[in-house]
N, C-alpha and C positions, 0 to 999 in steps of 0.2 A: 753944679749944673742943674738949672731948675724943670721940672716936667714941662713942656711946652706943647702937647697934643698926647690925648686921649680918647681910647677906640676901646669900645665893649664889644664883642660879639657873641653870638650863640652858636650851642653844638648841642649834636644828638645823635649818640651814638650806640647801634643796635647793640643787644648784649648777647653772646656767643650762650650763656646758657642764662637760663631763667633766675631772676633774683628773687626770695621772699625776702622781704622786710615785714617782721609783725603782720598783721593780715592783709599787706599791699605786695601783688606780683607783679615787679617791673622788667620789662622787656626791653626797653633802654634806656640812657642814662645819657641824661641831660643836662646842662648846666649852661657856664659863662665863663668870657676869659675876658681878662680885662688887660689892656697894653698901654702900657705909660712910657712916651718916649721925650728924649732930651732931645736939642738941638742939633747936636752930631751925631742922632740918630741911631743912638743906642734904646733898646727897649728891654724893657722887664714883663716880664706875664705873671698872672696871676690866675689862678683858677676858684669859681664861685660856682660851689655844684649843692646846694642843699639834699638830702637823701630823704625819700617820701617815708616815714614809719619811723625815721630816727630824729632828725631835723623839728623843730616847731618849725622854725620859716619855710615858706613857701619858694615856690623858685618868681613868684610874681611879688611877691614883698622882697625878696632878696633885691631881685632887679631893679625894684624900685627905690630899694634904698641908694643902689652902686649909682643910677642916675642924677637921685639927689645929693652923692659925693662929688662928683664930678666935678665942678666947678670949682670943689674944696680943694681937691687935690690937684687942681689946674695952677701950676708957679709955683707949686712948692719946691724948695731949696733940697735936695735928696739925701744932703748930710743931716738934713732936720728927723727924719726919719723916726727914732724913737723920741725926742725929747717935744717936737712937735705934733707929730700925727696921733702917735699913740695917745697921747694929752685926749689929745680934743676926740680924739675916736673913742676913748670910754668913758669920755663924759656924755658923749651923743648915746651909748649904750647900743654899739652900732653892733650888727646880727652877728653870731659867730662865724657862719659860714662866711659872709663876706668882709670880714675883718679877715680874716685868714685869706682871702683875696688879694687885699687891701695889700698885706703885711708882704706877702711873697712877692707882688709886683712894684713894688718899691725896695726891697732887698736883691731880689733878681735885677735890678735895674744898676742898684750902689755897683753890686760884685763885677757885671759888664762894666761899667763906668772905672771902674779899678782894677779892672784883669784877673779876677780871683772867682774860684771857685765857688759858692755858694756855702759848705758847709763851712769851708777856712774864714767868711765872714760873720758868720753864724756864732760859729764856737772854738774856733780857733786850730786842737788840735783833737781830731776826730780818726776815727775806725775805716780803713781805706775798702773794705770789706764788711756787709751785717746780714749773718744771718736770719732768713727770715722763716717764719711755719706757714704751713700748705693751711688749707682751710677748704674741709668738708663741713657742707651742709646737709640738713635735717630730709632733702629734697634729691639726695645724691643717690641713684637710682640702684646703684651697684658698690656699694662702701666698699666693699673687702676688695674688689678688684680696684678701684682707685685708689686705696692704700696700697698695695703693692705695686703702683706704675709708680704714685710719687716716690715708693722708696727706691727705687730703679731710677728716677729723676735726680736722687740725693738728697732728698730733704729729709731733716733729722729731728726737725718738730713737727706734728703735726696737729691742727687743732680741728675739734670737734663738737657741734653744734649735740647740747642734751635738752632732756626738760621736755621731750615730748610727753602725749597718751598715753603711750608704752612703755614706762618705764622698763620691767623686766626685757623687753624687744631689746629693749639701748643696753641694758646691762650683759645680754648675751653677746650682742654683740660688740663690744667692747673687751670683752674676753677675748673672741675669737681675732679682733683685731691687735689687742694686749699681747697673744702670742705671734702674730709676723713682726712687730717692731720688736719686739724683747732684745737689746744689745743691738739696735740699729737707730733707731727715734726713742723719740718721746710723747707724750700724748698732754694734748691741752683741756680742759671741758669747759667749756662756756654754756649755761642755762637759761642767762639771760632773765636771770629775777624771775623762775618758773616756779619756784618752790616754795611750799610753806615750812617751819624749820623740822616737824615730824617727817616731812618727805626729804627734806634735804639729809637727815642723817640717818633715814633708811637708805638712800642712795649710797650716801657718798661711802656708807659702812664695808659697802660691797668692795670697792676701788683701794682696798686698803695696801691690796696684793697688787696693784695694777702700776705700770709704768708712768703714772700721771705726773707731772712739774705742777701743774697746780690747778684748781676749778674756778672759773669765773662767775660773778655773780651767781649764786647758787640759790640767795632768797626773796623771795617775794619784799621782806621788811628788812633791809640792808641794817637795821639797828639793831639786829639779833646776830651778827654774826658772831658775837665776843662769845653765847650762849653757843654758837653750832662748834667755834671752834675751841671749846672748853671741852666738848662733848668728844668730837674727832678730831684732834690736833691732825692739821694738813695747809697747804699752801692753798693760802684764800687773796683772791684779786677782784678789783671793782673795775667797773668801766662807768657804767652807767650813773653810777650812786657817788659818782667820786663831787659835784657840787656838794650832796647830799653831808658831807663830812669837809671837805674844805674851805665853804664857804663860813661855817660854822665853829668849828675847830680850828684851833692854833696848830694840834699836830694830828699827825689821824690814829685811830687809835688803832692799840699793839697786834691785833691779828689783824692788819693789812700787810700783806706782804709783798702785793705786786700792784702797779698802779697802770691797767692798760690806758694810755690818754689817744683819743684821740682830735690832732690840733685843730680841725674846723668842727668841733664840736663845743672843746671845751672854752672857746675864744681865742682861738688865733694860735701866732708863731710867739707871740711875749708871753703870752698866758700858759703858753706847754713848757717854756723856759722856765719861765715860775714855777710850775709844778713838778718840774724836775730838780731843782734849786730845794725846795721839800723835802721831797720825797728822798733825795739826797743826805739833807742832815740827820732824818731817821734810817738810814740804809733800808730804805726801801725801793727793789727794784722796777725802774720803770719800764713800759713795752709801747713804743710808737704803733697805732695802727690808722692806718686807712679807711677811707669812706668811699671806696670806688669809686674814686678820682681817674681822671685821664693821668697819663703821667707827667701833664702838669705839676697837679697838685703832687702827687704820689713822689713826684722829684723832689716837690720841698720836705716832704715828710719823710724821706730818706736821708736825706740833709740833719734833720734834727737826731734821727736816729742814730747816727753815724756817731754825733758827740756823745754817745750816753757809753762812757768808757769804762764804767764802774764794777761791768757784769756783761755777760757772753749770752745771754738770751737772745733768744730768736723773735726779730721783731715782725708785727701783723702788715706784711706789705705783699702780701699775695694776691691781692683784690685785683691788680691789673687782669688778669686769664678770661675774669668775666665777661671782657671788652672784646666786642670782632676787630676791633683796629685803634688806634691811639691816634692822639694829633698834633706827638712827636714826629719828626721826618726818622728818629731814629728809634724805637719802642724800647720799654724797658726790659733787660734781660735776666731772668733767673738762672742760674747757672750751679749747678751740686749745690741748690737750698741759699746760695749766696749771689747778696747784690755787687757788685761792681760800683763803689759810692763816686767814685772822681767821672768814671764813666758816666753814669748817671747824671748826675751834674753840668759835664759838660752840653748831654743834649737836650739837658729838662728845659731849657730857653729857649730852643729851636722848633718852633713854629711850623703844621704842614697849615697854612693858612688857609687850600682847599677845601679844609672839611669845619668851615667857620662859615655862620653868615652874619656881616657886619650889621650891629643895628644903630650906633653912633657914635659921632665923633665928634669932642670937644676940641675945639684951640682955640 
């Protein structure tokens, strides 16, 4: 069945608490949904949300670009999908954000058009249930009492923005936090490339006693890690640095141990396949996260998470909470730390088209 009409819109939606990205406070969260539908008037969405401080593209080059697709992906045949689109779409070097647009509303469209689930055309046989970790910010006014609600909510991982001014400040409390989880959660740390490697193994020296699964980008020069974890053997993960070693390297090298991807980051839904396909042959586990997506997008990235059957980690999908409303009719639900993946699925395609404004339409 080929795409016969296509509709971009915009959205912008307040955010329930304050987001820091890097040195930009956003206060809502904006993007594009893009709707590709067949002649029997089945539709796929896709969501194109660039994030201000993570993202190089803009949300005005994004759009510009999903414009100048338009016409591309107007008649194409929907079984062509990977052998066609993807083709021509990374030979165009098309943005990551809206290649993962691209990817979800043209798979979103296949799975409608064929009765199936999302993650069963994705990857066949996937986790009907994934846990996921809560995510405290640097910005959280009152840690210790939001760690004790989320443990009262059930979540059993928790992660943890480090890498401030204060080191000693984060280290105290981190102990005090270290003992309410002790035998309940886990604790994550993400520094976000704050460190230089003398600061990173005076930190991390402290955490040795501490509940931690693993610390996220910890240095400043992602090519010293092999040096920090020679120093303090511990569970070391990249997010940000993972081109940095992928594109470069045949395999990544031996102190990586957890690969956070996330898909509209690292180039789409084939591109996070790939690097699961990886990260896989060297058993290295992967962790799907989010880019506070609507739960749009957050639906498809639950989808890929669902297939990663390898390991019981808890994947970064907690970003929804940020959002005062979603532009699901039915919003995503956490429930004791755990998503609901079929459920999910079912209403990640379901549209409250209300809280859209259309800006155009191909056919």
């Amino acid at each position: 069945m080929r795409i016969n009409r296509i509709k971009i819109y915009r959205y912008s939606i307040p955010l329930a608490l304050p987001l820091q990205i890097k040195n930009i406070k956003l206060t809502e969260r904006q993007g594009f949904l893009l709707a590709l539908s067949d002649a029997d008037h089945h539709t796929g969405w896709g969501e194109i949300a660039p994030l201000p401080g993570l993202h190089r593209e803009t949300y005005t080059s994004a759009l510009k670009e999903l414009k100048a697709l338009g016409h591309f992906l107007l008649n194409i045949h929907n079984r062509y999908v990977w052998q066609q689109v993807e083709n021509i779409l990374i030979k165009k070097k098309v943005l990551p954000s809206v290649m993962f647009g691209i990817e979800s509303a043209l798979l979103n469209l296949k799975a409608v058009q064929n009765e199936v689930l999302l993650p069963t055309l994705l990857q066949g046989t996937y986790r009907k249930q994934v846990a996921v970790n809560a995510l405290l910010t640097r910005n959280e006014p009152d840690p210790v009492s939001a760690v004790k609600n989320l443990l009262r909510q059930g979540y059993k991982t928790i992660k943890i923005k480090v890498g401030g001014k204060d080191s000693k400040r984060e280290l105290d409390l981190l102990r005090v936090i270290a003992h309410l989880v002790i035998g309940r959660a886990q604790l994550r740390l993400d520094a976000n490339r704050s460190w230089n490697l003398q600061q990173a193994r005076m930190f991390m020296k402290e955490l040795q006693d501490l509940p931690i699964e693993y610390i996220e980008e910890p240095l400043k020069d992602p090519g010293q890690g092999d040096k920090l974890y020679s120093a303090i053997p511990c569970t070391l993960a990249i997010d940000e640095s993972i081109n940095v070693f992928h594109k470069k390297w045949a395999r990544f090298p031996a102190w990586i141990k957890v690969l956070v991807i996330k898909p509209a980051v690292v180039g789409g839904i084939n591109a996070t396949l790939q690097l699961i396909q990886k990260c896989e042959s060297q058993e290295i586990d992967c962790i799907i996260s989010d880019t506070f997506h609507s739960g749009v997008g957050l639906s498809v990235s639950t989808a890929l998470a669902a297939g990663i059957i390898g390991h019981r980690r808890a994947m970064g999908l907690d970003t929804f909470k940020w959002l005062s409303h979603d532009l699901l009719k039915k919003k995503l639900r956490v429930r004791r730390g755990q998503i609901d993946v079929n459920l999910t699925a079912r209403n990640g395609n379901d549209i409250k088209i209300s809280h859209l404004h259309e800006l155009i339409t191909i056919k």
